[in-house]
C-alpha positions as CSV (number, residue, x, y, z in Angstrom):
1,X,38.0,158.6,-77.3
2,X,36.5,161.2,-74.6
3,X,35.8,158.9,-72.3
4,X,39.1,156.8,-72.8
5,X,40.5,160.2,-72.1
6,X,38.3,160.8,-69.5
7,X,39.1,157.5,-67.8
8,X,42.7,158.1,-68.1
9,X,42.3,161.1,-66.5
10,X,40.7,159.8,-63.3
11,X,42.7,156.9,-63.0
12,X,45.6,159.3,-63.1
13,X,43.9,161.2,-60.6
14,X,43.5,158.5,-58.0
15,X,47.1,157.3,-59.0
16,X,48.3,161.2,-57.7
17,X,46.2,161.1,-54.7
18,X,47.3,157.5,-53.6
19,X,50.8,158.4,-53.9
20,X,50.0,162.5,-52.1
21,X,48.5,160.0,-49.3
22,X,51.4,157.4,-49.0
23,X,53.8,160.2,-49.0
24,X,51.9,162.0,-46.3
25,X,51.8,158.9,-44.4
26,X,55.4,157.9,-44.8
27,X,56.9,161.6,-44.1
28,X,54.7,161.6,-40.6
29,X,55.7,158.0,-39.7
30,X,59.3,159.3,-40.5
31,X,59.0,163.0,-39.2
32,X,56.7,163.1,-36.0
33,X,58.3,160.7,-33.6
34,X,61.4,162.3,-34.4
35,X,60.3,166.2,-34.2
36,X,62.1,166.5,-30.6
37,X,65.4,165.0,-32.1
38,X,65.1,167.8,-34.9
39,X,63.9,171.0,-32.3
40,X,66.9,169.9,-30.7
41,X,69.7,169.9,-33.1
42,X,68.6,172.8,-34.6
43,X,68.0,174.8,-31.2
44,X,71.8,173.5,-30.6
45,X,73.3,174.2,-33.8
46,X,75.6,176.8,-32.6
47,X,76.3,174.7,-28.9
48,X,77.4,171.1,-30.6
49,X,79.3,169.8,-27.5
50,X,76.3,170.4,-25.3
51,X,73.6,167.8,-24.0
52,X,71.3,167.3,-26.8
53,X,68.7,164.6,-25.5
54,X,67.3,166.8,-22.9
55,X,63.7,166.2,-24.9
56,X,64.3,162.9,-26.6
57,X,63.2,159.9,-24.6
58,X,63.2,157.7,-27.8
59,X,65.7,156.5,-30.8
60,X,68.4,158.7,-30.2
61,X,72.2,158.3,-28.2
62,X,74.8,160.8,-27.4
63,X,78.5,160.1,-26.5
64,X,81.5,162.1,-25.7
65,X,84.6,160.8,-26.5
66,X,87.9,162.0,-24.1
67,X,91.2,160.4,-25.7
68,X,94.7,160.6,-23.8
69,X,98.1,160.2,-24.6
70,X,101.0,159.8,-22.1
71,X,103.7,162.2,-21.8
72,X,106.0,159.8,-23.5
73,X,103.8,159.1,-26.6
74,X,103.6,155.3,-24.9
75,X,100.7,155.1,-24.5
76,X,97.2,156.0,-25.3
77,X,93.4,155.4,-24.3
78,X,90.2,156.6,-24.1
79,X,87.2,157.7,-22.4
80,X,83.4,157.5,-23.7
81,X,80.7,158.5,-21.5
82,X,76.9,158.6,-23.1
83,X,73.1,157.7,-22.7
84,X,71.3,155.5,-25.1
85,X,67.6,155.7,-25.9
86,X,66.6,152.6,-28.0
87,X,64.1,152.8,-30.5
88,X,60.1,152.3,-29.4
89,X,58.4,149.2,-30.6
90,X,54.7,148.6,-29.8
91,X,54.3,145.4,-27.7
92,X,57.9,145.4,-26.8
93,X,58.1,147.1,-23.6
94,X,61.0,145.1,-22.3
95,X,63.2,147.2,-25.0
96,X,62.8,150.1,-22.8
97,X,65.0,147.9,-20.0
98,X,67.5,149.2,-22.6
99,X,67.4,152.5,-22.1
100,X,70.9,153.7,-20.1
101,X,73.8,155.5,-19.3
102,X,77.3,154.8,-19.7
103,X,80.8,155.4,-19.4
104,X,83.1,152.6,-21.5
105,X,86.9,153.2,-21.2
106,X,89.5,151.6,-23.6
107,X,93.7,151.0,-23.3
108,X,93.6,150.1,-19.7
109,X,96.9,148.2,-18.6
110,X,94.5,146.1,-16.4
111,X,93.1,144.0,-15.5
112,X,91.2,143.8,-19.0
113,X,92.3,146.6,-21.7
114,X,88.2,147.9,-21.8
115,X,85.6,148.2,-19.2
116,X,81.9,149.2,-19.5
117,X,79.9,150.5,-16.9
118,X,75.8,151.2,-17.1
119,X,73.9,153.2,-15.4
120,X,70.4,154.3,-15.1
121,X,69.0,156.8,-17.4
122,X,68.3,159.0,-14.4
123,X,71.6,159.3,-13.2
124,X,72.3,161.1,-16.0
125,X,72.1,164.7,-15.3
126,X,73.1,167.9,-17.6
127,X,74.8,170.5,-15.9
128,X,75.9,172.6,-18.6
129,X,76.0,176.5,-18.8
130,X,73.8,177.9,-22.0
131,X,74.1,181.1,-21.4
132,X,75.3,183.5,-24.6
133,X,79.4,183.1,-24.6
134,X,79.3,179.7,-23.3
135,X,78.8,177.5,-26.0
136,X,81.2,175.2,-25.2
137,X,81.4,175.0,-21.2
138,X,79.5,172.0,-21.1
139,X,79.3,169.3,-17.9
140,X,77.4,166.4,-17.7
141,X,76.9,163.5,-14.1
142,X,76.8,160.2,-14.5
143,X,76.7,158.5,-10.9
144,X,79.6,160.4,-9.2
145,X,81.4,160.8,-12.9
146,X,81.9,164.5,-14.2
147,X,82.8,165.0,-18.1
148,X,83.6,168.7,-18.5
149,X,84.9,170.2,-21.6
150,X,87.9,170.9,-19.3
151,X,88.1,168.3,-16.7
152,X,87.1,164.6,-16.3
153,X,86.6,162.9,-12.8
154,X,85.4,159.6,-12.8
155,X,84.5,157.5,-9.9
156,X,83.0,154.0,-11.5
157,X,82.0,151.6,-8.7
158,X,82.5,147.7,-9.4
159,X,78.6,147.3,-9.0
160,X,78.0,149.1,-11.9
161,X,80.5,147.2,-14.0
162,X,78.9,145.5,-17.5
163,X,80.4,142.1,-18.5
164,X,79.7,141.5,-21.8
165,X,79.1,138.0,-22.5
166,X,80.6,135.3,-24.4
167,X,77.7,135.3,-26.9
168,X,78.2,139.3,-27.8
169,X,81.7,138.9,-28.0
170,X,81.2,135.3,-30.2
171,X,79.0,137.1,-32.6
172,X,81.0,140.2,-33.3
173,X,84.5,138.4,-34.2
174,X,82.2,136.6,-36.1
175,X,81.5,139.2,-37.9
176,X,84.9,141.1,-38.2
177,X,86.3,138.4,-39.3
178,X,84.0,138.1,-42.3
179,X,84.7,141.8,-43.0
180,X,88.4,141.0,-42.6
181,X,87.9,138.9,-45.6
182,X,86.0,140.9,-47.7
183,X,88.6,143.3,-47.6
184,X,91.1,140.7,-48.8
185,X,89.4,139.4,-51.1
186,X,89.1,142.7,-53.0
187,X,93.1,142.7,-53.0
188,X,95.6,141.1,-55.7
189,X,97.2,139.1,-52.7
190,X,94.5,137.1,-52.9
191,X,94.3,135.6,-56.2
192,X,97.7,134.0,-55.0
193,X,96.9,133.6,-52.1
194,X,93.5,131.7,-51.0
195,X,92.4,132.1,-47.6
196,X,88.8,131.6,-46.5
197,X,87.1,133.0,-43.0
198,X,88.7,130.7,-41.3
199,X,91.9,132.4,-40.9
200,X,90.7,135.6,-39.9
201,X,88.6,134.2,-37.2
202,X,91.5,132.6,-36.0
203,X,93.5,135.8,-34.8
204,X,90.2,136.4,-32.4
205,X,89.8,134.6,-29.1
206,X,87.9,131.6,-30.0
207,X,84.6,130.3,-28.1
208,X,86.4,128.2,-25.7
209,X,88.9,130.8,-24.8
210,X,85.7,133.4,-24.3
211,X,84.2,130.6,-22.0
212,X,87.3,131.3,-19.7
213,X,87.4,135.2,-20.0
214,X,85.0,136.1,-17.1
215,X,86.3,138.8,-15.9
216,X,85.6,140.0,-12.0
217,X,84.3,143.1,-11.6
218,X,86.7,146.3,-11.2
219,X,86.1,149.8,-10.3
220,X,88.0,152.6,-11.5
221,X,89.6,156.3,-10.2
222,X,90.8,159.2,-12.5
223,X,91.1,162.7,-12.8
224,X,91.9,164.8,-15.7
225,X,92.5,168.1,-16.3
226,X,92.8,170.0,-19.7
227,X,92.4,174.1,-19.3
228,X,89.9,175.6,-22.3
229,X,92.8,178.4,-22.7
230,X,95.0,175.8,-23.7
231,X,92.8,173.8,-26.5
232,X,92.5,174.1,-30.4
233,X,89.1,174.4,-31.1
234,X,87.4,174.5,-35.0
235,X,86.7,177.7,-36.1
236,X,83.2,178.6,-36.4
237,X,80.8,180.6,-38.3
238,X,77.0,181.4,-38.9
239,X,77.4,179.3,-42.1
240,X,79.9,176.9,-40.5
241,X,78.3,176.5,-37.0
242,X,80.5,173.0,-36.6
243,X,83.1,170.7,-37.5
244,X,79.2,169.5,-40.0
245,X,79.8,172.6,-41.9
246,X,76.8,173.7,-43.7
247,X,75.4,170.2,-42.9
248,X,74.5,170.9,-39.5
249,X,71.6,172.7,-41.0
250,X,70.2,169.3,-41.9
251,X,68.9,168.6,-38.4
252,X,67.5,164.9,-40.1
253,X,70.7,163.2,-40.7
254,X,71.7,159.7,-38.7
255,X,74.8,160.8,-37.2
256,X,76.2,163.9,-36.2
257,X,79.6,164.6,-35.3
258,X,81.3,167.3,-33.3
259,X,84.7,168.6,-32.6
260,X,85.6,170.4,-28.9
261,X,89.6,170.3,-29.1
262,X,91.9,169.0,-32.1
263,X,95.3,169.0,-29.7
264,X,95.4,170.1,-25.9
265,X,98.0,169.7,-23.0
266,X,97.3,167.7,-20.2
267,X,97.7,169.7,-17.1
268,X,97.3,166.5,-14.7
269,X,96.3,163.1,-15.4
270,X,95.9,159.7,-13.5
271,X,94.1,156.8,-13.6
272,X,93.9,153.6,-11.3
273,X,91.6,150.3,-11.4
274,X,90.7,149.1,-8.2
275,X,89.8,145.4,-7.2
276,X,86.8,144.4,-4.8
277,X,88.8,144.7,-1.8
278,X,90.3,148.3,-3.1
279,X,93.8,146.8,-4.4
280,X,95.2,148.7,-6.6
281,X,95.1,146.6,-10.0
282,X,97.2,149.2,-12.4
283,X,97.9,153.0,-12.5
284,X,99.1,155.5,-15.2
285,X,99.8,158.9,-15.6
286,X,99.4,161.3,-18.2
287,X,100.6,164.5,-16.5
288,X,102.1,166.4,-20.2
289,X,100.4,164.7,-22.2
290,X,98.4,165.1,-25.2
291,X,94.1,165.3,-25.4
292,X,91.4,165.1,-27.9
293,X,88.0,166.1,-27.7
294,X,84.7,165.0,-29.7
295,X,81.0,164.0,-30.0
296,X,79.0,161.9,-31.4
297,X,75.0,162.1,-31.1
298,X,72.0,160.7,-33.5
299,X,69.5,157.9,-34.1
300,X,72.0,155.2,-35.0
301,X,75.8,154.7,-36.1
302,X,76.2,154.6,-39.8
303,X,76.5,151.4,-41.7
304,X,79.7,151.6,-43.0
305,X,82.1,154.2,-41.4
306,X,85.9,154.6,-41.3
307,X,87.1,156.6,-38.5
308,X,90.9,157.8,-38.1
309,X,92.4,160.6,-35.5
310,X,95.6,161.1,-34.8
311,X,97.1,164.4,-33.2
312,X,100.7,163.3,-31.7
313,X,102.8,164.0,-34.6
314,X,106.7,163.6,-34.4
315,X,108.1,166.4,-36.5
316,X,105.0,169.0,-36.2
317,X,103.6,168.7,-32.3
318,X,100.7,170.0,-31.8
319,X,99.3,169.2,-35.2
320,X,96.4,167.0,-35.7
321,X,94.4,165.2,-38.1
322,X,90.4,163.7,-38.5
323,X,89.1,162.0,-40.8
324,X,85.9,160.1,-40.6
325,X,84.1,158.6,-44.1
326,X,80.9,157.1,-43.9
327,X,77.9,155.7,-45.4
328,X,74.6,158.6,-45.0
329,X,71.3,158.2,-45.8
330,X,71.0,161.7,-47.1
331,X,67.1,161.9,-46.2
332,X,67.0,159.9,-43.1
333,X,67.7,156.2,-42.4
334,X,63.7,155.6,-42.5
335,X,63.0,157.3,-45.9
336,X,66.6,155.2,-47.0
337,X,65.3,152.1,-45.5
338,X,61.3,152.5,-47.2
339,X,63.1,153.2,-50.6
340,X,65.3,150.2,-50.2
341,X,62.3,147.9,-49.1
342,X,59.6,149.6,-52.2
343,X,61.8,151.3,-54.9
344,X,65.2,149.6,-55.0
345,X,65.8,151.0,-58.3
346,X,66.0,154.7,-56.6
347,X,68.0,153.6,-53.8
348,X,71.4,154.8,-54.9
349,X,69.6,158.3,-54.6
350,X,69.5,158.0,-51.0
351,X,72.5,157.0,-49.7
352,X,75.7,158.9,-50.6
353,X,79.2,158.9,-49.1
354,X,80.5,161.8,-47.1
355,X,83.0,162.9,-45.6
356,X,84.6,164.7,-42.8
357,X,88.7,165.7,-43.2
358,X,90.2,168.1,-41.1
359,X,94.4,168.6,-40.6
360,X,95.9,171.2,-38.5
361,X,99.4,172.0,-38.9
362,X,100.4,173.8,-35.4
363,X,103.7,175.3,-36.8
364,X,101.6,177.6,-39.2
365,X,98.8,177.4,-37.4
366,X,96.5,176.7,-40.6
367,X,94.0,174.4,-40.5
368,X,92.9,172.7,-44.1
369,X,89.8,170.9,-44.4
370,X,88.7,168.5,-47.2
371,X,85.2,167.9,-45.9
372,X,82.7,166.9,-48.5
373,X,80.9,170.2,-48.1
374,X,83.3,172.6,-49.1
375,X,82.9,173.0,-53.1
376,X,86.7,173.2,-53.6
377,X,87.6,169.7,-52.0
378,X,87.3,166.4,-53.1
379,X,88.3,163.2,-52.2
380,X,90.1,161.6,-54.5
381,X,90.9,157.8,-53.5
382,X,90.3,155.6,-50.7
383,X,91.3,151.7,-49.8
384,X,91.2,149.8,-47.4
385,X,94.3,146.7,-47.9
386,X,95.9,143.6,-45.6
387,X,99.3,143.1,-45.2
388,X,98.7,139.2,-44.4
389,X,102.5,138.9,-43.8
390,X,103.1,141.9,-41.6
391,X,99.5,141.1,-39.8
392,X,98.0,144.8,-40.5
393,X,95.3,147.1,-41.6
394,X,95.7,149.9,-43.7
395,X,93.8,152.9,-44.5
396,X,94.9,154.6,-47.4
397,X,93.2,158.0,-48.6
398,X,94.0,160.9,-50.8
399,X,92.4,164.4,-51.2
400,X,92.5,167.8,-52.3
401,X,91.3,171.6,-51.4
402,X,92.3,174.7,-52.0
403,X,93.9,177.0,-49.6
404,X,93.1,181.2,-49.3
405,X,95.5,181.7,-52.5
406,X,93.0,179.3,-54.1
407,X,96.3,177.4,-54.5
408,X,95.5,174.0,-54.3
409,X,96.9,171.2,-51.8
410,X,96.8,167.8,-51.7
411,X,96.6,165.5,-48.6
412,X,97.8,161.8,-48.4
413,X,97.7,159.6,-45.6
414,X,98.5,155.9,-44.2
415,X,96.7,154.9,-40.9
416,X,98.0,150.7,-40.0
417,X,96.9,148.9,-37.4
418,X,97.5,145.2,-36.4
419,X,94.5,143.0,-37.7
420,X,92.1,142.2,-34.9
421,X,94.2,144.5,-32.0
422,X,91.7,146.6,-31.3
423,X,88.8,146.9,-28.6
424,X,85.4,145.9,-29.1
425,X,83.5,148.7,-28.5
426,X,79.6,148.7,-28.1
427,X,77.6,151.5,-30.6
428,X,73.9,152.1,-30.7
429,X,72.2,149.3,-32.8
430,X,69.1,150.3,-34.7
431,X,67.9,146.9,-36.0
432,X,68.6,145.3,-32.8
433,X,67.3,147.9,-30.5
434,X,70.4,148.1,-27.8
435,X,73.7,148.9,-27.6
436,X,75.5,146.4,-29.1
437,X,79.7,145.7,-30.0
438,X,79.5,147.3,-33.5
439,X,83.1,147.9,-34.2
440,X,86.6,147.1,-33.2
441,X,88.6,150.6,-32.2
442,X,92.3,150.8,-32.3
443,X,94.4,153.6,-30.1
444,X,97.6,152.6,-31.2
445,X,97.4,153.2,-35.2
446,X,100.3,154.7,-36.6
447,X,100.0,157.4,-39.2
448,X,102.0,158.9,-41.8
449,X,100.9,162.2,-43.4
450,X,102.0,163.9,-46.3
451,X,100.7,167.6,-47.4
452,X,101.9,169.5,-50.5
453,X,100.9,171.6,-53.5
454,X,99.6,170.6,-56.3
455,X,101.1,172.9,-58.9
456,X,104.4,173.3,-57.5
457,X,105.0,169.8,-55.9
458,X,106.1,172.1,-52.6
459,X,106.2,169.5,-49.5
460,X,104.5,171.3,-47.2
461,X,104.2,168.6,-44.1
462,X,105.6,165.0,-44.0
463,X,105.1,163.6,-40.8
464,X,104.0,160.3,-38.9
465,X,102.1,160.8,-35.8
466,X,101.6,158.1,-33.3
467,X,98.3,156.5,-30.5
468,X,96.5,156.9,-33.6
469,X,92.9,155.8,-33.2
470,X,91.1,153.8,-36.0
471,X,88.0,152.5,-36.7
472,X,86.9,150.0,-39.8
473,X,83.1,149.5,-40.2
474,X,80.9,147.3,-42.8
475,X,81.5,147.0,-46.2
476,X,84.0,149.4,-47.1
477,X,84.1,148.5,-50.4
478,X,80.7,150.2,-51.2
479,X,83.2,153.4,-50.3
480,X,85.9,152.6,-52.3
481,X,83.5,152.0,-55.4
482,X,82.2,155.2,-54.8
483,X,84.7,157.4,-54.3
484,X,87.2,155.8,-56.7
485,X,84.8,155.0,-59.2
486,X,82.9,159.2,-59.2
């Protein structure tokens, strides 16, 4: 029996020290590349909209993203200037040809609606002021491009224009279209109703039309101007250093999201595309218009996201709304993935959906925020449906919080877009170690909101707002079994 027990007791012991060393092993493949990425977020905690990469030469991107709307509410588009690391792989050196900046614009008039331009990492320069006081005057160069937290002057030659192929293009309506389905699929409609991927795929450009798409090379002009006075930034605090919340003390997680301006006036505005021999292709103004202001930095996009923002709102100018739900490996996507790949029971542990909600009503000047961090909100339902007849996408979410009379107030909103009218826009991949077209974005969404108290049934805001911007991402139904399932 001793030694029985004895046995047991070593075997136990070599058990514990196995698993001590594979832990050790896995948290320094997991933590030690990535120190500089975590010195970094945590050194910029309380400066979100600055340049975070300064350090980081590997597995990381950083993006700002400027969107405009014309004075007449016509119109809308969008500015996203970055630089992408891809992820190291020994005895793949070529992935490091990868490695760039950029500056992709969407909603031009012409000559194509979206234009990409790369550059290399070194023009890429940081010009921001970190001084105490100055948290959010930041300015970055790309070329002869200046993004400013107050101004944007772009100057984007043709030579550094970025066709994206036929192939890239093949692959990701491909791929929407399969999600297209899945969404359907999950509806009554179709019970009655059979369609198969076919149809879906059909209201992209097929293969042959792609073959014919090969667009010349354009260069493009613009200045914008947006004074700091005149912006609606998130409150901050020690605890709430961000639009994160207490989250932003995690300095591990995939993606991190931050929030310059909710709603600013334009003070001037124009943009022109140029041909080769400098002929004006199309111009627009937005002199009076309405901005938006935001970033996005991290290893990789999530999985599954949905991302809505609206802030031109008919009845309530001034207001604005955000609301971004995705799919987040809690611990890191590297622990998620090795718990995935060796203990698939325990990966429903790791992965958890969260949630960012934000609406601002500029009347009252109150903002509310459902976020998934603050104890007193929840998110109460979530779907994603196809109106096959009308040939739209909706978003459909409710939630709740409580406001400072710990009354509470419920949110509802509708964010439709026409199926497969967006832009393909290209996010950091991951798996396939570039930036790749990850998801089709939408600036014209239109959004109707709906804000009231619970006890009472007082409407507080019904609105619709308009140049709504919209993003649908993966399998969406793993959210909407999680969140109307908890």
């Amino acid at each position: 029996m001793r030694a029985t027990s004895s046995a047991s007791w070593t075997l136990g012991r070599i058990l514990g020290s196995l698993f001590a060393l594979a832990t050790a092993v896995l948290v320094q493949r997991a933590i030690k590349p990535k120190q500089p990425y975590y010195w970094s977020n945590l050194r910029n905690m309380h400066r979100p909209l600055h340049f975070h990469g300064e350090h980081i030469r590997n597995n990381f991107f950083e993006g700002w993203y400027y969107k405009f709307t014309n004075n007449e509410s016509t119109h809308t588009m969008a500015v996203i200037a970055g630089v992408y690391h891809p992820p190291h792989h020994p005895g793949h050196a070529a992935q490091q040809n990868h490695t760039h900046a950029f500056v992709m614009v969407l909603g031009l008039d012409a000559p194509s609606p979206s234009a990409y331009y790369r550059f290399p990492r070194k023009d890429f320069v940081d010009l921001g002021d970190r001084t105490p006081g100055h948290e959010s005057a930041f300015k970055v160069r790309i070329g002869n491009s200046v993004f400013a937290h107050d101004e944007l002057i772009i100057d984007l030659p043709a030579s550094h224009y970025d066709r994206i192929s036929e192939q890239e293009l093949a692959a990701f309506y491909d791929t929407a279209s399969q999600q297209y389905l899945q969404q359907f699929q999950s509806s009554k409609e179709s019970q009655l109703r059979p369609l198969t991927v076919v149809y879906f795929r059909g209201l992209f450009p097929n293969r042959q039309e792609l073959a014919h798409q090969d667009q010349e090379a354009f260069s493009i002009k613009a200045h914008f101007q947006f004074p700091a006075s005149a912006q609606t930034p998130l409150p901050t605090s020690l605890l709430l250093p961000s639009i994160m919340g207490a989250t932003a003390y995690l300095p591990f997680l995939e993606c991190i999201h931050g929030v310059a301006s909710l709603h600013h006036p334009i003070q001037r505005g124009h943009i022109a595309t140029f041909s080769a021999n400098d002929n004006i292709l199309s111009e627009s103004f937005y002199d009076g218009g309405v901005g938006y202001l935001e970033k996005d930095w991290g290893i990789n996009f999530p999985s599954i996201w949905i991302w809505a923002q609206t802030n031109v709102f008919k009845t309530a100018p001034g207001s604005s709304m955000l609301f971004s739900l995705a799919s987040i490996p809690v611990l890191g996507p590297d622990f998620s993935d090795w718990v995935k790949r060796h203990l698939p029971f325990a990966s429903g542990l790791t992965e958890w959906p969260g949630m960012l909600l934000v609406y601002y009503h500029a009347p009252s000047k109150t903002l509310y925020n459902f976020s998934s961090y603050v104890p007193t909100a929840k998110l109460r339902s979530v779907k994603v449906s196809l109106d096959i007849d009308k040939g739209t996408q909706t978003v459909h979410f409710k939630a709740t919080t409580r406001d400072h009379n710990w009354s509470e107030i419920a949110l509802e909103a509708n964010i439709t877009r026409t199926i497969g009218g967006g832009t393909p826009l290209r996010t950091p991949s991951r798996s396939k170690r570039r930036m790749v077209i990850g998801v089709e974005e939408t600036t014209t969404a239109q959004t109707t909101v709906k804000l009231w108290r619970v006890g009472s049934g007082e409407i507080l805001v019904k609105d619709e707002g308009l140049g709504g911007g919209l993003e649908v991402e993966g399998n969406v139904k793993w959210l909407e079994d999680h969140i109307n399932g908890a």
